[in-house]
C-alpha positions as CSV (number, residue, x, y, z in Angstrom):
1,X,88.5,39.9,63.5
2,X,91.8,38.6,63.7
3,X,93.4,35.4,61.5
4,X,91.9,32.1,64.2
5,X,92.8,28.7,63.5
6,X,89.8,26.0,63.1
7,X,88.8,24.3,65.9
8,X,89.8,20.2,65.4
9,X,86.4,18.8,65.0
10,X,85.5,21.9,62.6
11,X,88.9,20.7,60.7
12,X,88.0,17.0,60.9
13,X,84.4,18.4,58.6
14,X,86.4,20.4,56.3
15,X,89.1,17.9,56.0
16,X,86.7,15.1,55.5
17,X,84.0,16.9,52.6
18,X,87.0,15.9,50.0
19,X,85.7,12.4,50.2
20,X,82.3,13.0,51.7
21,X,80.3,15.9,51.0
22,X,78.9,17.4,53.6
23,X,77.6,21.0,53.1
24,X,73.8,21.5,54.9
25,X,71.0,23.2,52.6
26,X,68.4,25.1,55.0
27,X,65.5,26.0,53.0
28,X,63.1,28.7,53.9
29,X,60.0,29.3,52.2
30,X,58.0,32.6,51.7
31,X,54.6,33.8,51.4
32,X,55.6,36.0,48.6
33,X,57.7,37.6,46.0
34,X,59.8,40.5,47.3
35,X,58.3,43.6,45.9
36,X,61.9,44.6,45.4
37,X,64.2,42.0,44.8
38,X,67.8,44.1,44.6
39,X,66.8,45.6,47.7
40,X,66.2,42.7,49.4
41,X,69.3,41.4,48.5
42,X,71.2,44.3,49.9
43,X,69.5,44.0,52.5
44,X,70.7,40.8,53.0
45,X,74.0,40.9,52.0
46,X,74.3,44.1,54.8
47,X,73.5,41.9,57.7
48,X,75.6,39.1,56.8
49,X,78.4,42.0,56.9
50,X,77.3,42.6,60.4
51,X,78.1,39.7,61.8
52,X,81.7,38.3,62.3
53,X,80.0,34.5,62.2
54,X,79.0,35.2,58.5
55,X,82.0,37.1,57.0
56,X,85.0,34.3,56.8
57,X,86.7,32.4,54.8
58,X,89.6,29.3,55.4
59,X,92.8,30.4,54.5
60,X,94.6,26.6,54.6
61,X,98.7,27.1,54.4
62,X,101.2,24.5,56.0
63,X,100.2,20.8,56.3
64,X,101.7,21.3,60.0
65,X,99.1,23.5,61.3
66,X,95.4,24.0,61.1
67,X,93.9,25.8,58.6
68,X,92.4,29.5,59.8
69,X,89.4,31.6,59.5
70,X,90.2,35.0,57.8
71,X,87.2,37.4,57.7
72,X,85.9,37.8,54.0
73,X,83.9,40.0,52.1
74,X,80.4,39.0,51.1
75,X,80.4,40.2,47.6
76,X,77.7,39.9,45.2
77,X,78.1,36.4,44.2
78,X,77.3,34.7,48.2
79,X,73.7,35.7,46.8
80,X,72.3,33.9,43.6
81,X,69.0,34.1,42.0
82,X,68.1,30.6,39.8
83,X,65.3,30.6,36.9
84,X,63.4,27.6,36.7
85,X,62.7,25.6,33.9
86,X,59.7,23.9,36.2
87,X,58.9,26.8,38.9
88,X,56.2,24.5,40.9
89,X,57.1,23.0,44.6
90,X,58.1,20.0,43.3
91,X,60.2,20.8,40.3
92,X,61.9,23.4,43.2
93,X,62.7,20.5,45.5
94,X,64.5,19.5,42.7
95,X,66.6,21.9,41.5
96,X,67.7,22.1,45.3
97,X,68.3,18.9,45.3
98,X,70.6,19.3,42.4
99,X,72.5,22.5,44.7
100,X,74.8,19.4,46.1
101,X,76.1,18.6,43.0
102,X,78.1,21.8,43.5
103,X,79.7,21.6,47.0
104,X,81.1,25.0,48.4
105,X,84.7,25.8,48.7
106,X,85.4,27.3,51.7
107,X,88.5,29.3,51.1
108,X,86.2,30.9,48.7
109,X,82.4,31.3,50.8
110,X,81.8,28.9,53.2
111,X,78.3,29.5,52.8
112,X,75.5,30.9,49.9
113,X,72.0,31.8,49.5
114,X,69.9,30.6,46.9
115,X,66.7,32.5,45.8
116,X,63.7,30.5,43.5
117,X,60.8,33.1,43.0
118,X,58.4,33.0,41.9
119,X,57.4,29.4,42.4
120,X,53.8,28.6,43.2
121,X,52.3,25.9,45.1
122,X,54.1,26.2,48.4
123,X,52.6,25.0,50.8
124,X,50.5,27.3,53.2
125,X,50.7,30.1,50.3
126,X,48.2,31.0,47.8
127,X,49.8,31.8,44.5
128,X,53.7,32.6,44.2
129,X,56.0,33.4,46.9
130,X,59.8,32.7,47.4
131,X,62.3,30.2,48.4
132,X,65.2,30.5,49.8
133,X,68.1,28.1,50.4
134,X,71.2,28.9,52.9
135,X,74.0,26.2,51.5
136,X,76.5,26.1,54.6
137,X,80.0,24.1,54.9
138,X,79.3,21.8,57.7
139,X,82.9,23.1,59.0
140,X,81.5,26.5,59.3
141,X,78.1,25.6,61.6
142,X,76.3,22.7,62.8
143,X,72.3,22.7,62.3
144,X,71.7,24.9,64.9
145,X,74.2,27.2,64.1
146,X,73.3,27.5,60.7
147,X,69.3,28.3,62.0
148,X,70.9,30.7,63.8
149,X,72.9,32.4,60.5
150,X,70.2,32.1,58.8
151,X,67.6,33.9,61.2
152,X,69.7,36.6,61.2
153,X,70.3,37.0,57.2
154,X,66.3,37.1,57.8
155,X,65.9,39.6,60.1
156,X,66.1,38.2,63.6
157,X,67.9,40.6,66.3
158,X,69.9,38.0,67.6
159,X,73.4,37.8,66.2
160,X,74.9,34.5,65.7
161,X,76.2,33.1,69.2
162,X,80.2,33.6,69.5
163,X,82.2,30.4,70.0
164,X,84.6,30.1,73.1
165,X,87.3,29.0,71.9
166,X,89.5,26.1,73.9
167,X,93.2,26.3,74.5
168,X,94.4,23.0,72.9
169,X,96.5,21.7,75.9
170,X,99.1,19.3,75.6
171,X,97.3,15.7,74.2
172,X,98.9,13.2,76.6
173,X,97.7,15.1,79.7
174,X,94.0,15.5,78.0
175,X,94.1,12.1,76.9
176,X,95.0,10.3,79.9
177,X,92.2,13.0,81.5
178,X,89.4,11.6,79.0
179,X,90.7,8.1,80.1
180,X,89.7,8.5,83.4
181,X,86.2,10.0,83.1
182,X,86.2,7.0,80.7
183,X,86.2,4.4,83.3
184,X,84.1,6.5,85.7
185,X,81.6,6.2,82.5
186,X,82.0,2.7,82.1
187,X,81.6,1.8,86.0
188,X,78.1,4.3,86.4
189,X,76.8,2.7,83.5
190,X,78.3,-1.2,85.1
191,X,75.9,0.2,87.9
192,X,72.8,0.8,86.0
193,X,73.4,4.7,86.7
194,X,73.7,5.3,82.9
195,X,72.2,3.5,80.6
196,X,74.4,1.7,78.0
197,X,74.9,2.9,74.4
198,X,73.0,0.8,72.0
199,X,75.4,-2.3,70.0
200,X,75.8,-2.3,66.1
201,X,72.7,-3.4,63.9
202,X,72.2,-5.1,61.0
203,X,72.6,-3.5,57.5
204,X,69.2,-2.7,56.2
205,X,67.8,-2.0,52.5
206,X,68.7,2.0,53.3
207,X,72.2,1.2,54.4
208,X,72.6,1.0,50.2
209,X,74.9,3.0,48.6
210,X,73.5,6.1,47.3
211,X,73.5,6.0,43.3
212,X,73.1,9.3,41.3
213,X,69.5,9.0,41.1
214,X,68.5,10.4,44.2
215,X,64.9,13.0,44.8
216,X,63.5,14.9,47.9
217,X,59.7,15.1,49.2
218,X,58.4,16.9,52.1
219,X,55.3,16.9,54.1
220,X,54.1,19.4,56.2
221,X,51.9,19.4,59.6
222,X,50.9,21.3,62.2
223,X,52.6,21.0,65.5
224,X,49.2,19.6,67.0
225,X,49.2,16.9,64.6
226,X,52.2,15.5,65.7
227,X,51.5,13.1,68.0
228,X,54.0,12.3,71.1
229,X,55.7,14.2,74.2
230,X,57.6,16.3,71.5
231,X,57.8,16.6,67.6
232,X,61.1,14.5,67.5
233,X,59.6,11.6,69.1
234,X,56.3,11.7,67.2
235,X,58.4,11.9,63.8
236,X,60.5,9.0,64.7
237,X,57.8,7.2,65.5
238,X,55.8,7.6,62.5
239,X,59.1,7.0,60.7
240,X,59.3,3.9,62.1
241,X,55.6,2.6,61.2
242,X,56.3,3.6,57.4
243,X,59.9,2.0,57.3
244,X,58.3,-1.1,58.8
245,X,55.5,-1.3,56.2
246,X,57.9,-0.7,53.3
247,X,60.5,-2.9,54.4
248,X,58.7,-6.0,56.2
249,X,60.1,-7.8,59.6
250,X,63.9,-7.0,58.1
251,X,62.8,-3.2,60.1
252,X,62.4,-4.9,63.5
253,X,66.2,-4.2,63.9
254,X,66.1,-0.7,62.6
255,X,67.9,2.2,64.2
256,X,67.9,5.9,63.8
257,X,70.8,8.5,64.3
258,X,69.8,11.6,65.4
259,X,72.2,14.5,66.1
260,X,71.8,15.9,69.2
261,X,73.3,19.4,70.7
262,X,75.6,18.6,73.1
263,X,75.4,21.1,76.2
264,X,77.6,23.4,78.3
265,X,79.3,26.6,75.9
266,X,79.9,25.4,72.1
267,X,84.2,25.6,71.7
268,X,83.6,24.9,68.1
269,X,81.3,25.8,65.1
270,X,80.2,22.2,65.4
271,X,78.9,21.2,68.9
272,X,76.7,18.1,68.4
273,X,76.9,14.2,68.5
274,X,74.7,11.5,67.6
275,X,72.4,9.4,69.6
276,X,71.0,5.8,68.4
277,X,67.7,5.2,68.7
278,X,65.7,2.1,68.4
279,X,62.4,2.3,66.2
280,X,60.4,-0.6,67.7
281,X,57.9,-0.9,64.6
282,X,56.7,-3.7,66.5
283,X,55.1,-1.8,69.7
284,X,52.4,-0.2,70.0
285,X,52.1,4.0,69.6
286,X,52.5,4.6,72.9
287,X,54.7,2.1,74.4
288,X,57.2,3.1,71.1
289,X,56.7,6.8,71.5
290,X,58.0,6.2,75.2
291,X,61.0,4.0,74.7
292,X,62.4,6.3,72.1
293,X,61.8,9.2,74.4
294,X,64.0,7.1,76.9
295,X,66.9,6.4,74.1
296,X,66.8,10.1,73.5
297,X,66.9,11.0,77.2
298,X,69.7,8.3,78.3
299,X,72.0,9.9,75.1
300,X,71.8,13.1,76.4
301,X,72.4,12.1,79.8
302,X,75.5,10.4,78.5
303,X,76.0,13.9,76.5
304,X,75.7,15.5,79.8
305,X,78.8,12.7,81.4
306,X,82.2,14.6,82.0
307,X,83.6,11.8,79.5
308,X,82.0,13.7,76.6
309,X,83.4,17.1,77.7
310,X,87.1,15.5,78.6
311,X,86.9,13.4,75.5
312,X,86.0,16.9,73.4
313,X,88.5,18.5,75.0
314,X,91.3,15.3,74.0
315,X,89.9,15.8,70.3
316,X,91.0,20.0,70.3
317,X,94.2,19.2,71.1
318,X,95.0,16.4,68.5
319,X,98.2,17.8,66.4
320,X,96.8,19.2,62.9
321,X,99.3,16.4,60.9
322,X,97.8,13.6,63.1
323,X,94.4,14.4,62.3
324,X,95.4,15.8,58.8
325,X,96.7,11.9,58.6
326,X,93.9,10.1,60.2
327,X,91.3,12.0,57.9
328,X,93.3,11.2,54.8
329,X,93.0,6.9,56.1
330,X,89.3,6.8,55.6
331,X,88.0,5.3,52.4
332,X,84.2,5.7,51.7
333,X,84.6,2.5,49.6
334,X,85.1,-0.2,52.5
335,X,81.4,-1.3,53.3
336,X,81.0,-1.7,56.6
337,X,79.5,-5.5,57.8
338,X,77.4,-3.2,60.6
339,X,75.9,0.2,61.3
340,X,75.1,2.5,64.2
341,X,72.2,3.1,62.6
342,X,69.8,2.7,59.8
343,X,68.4,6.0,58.5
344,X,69.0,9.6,60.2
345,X,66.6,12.0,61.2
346,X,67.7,15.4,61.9
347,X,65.1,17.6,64.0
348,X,65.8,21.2,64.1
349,X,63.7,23.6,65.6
350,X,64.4,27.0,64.0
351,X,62.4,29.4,66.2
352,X,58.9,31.5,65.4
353,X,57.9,32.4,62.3
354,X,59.3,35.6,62.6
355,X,61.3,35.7,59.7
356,X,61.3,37.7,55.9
357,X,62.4,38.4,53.0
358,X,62.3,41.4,50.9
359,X,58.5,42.1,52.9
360,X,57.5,38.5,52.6
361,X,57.0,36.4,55.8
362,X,58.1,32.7,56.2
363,X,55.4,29.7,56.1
364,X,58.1,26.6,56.4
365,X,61.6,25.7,56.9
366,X,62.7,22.4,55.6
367,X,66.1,20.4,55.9
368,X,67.8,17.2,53.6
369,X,70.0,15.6,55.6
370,X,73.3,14.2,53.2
371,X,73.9,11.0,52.2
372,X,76.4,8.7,52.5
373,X,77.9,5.8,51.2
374,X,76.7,3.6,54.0
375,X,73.3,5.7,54.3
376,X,71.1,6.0,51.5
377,X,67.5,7.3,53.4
378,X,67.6,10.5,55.8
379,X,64.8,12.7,57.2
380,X,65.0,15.9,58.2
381,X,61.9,17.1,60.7
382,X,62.0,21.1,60.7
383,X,59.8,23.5,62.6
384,X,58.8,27.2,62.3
385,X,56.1,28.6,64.3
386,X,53.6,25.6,64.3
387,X,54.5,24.4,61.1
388,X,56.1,21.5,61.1
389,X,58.2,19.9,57.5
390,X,59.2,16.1,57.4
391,X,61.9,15.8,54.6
392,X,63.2,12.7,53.7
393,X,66.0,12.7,51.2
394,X,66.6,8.9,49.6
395,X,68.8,7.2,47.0
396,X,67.0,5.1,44.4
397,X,69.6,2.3,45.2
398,X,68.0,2.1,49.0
399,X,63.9,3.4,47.8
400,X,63.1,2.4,44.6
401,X,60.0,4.5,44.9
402,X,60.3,7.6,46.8
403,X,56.8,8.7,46.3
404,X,55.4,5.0,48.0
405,X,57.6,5.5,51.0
406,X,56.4,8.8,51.4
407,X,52.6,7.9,51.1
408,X,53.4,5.2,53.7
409,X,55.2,8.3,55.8
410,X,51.9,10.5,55.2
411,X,49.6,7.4,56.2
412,X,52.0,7.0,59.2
413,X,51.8,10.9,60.5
């Protein structure tokens, strides 16, 4: 493929993991050790070569433009094996935890696999089998294109969906477009046709900023056990009952940030927003399950406005020093007196569990969402086949004791 430059918002992530990092860490557990580990490896290694999504690099010249993608080899070292000093499930969750201590650099690989085997005591296998850990740049995919990467290192026959790429335009005309559809925004919503965006909230114990003691958990369920119109909304609200219990009345405020896809054709590697959610720990199961199923819905309503597509479209053709500028204003130091939001849960739903690895087939897939220095407690909530993982990811600075919260979580599911 030909030299491309980087779509703004995929600039903007790239740009910005100098002061926050951001790279994603998909993990995929196996029922198994391969029975042939250099092959599977090759095997691997082949398919990323088959796919244009999976063989670039950045190539980041003048300060006046935006950096490119050049295509790259994927040479032996995309592809790691790690020895363990403590191979159980738990002492694994570590040592992936300990994977963002050593962010990628994309003009190098923007992403890597990481292979633990054997480690025993995954859940759903009996005896050994095999985990496997896809570290992405966030500039390179978004969660669901990353599921998508890795389904096909893994032996899905889909290739990676291409991105359409947007002609930038000139900014004042696709500003003063995005202005308009603005208004028409604000006036539907004036007229109870949209609903609003939900206000600023209150810092809460997990707005803390994230210390270096920091661990993982994950639970897993089926998809039955979940209970609510979809697995999202029964998460959140079991989320919502443990936060409550650990954090008293103070969680009667709380809010949630969950990426969402946006629709229509993706013009970038990274085609998602966030939507607020309320948690309402003090309503009933039902009546909570169905006003966050009515947050979710009226954000990707507002998803679905023309202002998010004219405002995208504003963003692509923002001049590289502008942005390049704007990026290098933020300081991840200034605490901020309110939040959108006061944990994050990610829910990605990464297909059937149709996947492998060197002859072994996948049991779970499971997801830690990054910190940051305003949020120091994320979830992820990741499902393959009927198995279901709820990840939360914390700071010691906003939960003291991980492994209370997450008996609280447990209780709560």
């Amino acid at each position: 493929m030909a030299a491309e430059p980087l779509a703004a918002v995929d600039a903007q992530f790239y740009w910005m993991s100098a002061k926050i990092p951001s790279d994603e860490f998909l993990l995929y557990a196996f029922d198994g050790e391969p029975a042939d580990y250099p092959a599977a490896v090759d095997q691997v290694r082949s398919r990323a070569g088959a796919d244009p999504a999976l063989t670039l690099r950045v190539e980041d010249g003048s300060p006046l433009t935006y950096p490119r993608w050049v295509p790259a080899a994927v040479t032996p070292e995309w592809v790691v094996r790690h020895d363990l000093d403590d191979r159980s499930w738990a002492g694994c969750l570590a040592a992936v935890l300990a994977l963002a201590g050593d962010q990628l650099d994309v003009r190098r690989m923007p992403w890597r696999l990481h292979v633990f085997t054997p480690v025993p005591g995954i859940p759903g296998v009996n005896g050994s089998g095999t985990v496997a850990v896809l570290q992405v740049a966030h500039a390179l995919a978004d969660g669901a294109r990353a599921a998508a990467m890795a389904g096909w290192l893994f032996g899905r026959p889909d290739p990676v969906p291409r991105v359409q790429r947007l002609r930038a335009g000139f900014l004042p005309w696709r500003a003063a477009q995005a202005a308009r559809a603005h208004r028409r925004l604000v006036a539907e919503t004036r007229a109870g046709l949209l609903s609003p965006p939900p206000g600023p909230r209150p810092l809460l114990p997990t707005n803390a900023r994230p210390g270096a003691a920091r661990s993982v958990r994950t639970l897993v369920r089926h998809r039955k056990q979940l209970r609510g119109p979809t697995v999202t909304v029964g998460a959140l609200s079991a989320i919502s009952t443990a936060l409550s219990n650990l954090l008293g009345d103070v969680a009667d405020t709380a809010g949630a940030e969950v990426p969402m896809a946006k629709p229509g054709a993706a013009h970038a590697h990274n085609h998602f927003g966030n939507v607020v959610v309320g948690l309402y720990p003090r309503l009933g199961s039902p009546a909570r399950a169905e006003r966050i199923a009515a947050e979710l819905a009226a954000g990707r309503s507002r998803f679905s406005h023309p202002a998010t597509r004219y405002a995208d479209r504003a963003f692509a053709a923002v001049p590289a020093p502008l942005l390049r500028w704007g990026v290098a204003q933020f300081d991840p130091d200034i605490r901020p007196t309110q939040v959108s939001g006061n944990t994050v849960v990610s829910s990605v739903n990464r297909g059937g569990a149709d996947l492998t690895f060197g002859g072994a087939r996948v049991v779970l897939t499971a997801g830690f969402p990054a910190l940051s220095p305003a949020m120091g407690l994320t979830h992820g909530v990741h499902g393959i086949g009927d198995t279901i993982a709820i990840s939360v990811h914390a700071a010691a600075t906003a939960v003291p004791d991980i492994d209370a919260y997450l008996e609280l979580l447990d209780a709560a599911l």
